[in-house]
Residue, then its C-alpha position, 0 to 999 in steps of 0.5 A: x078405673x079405680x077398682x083395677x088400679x087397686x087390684x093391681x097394687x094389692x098383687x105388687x104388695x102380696x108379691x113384695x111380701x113374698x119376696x121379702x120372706x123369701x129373703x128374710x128365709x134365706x137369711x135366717x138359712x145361711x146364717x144358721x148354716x156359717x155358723x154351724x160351720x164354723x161352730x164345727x171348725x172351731x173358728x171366730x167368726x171373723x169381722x165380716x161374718x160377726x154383723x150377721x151372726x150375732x144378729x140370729x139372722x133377725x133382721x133384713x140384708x140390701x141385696x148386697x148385703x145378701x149377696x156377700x152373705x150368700x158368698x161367706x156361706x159358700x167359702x165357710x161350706x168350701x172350707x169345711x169341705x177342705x177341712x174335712x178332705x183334709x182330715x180324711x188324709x191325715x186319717x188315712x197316714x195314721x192308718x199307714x204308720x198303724x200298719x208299718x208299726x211306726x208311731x207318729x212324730x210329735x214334730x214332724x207329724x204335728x199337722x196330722x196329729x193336729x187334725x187327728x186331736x181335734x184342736x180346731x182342725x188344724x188351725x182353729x182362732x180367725x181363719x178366712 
């Protein structure tokens, strides 16, 4: 029957279209989200990261493609979280040198002071 062959077809065409805003959705969210995250660290984007954010997110990704988008946006959120971590320690030492009456040593603290100065938290240029 050619009414039921058409029907068919047309519910696998609307499902591919909703699958293709579902990815073209998850693009557009995790390239919004890496460079959030590394507008926030101060970082280039690195060469892996410069296809997709240069891009806004405005085009579509093979499943691999997303697949290794979708890893970057886990390691640039872990980062972050590292980074964060991070400057919640050296935050923390600031506070112990301000109770002991010591200041921090340009030398010997310069990590610290480095991530309490905001200067790309610690590192800043091609991180990953």
């Amino acid at each position: 029957d050619c009414t039921g062959g058409v029907l068919k077809l047309e519910t696998e065409v609307v499902a591919l279209r909703r699958e293709r805003d579902e990815r073209l959705a998850s693009i557009s969210e995790h390239v919004a989200a890496v460079r959030e995250i590394l507008d926030e660290l101060s970082i280039r984007p690195l060469e892996i990261d410069a296809k997709t954010l240069l891009s806004g997110g405005d085009f579509g990704l093979n499943d691999a493609e997303h697949s290794q988008l979708l890893e970057r946006a886990a390691f640039w959120e872990a980062e972050r979280l590292r980074r964060l971590a991070a400057r919640g320690s050296a935050q923390h030492v600031r506070s112990i040198c301000e109770e002991l009456g010591e200041e921090l040593d340009a030398v010997a603290d310069a990590p610290v002071l480095a991530l309490l100065g905001g200067t790309g938290w610690g590192g800043g240029g091609t991180d990953g």
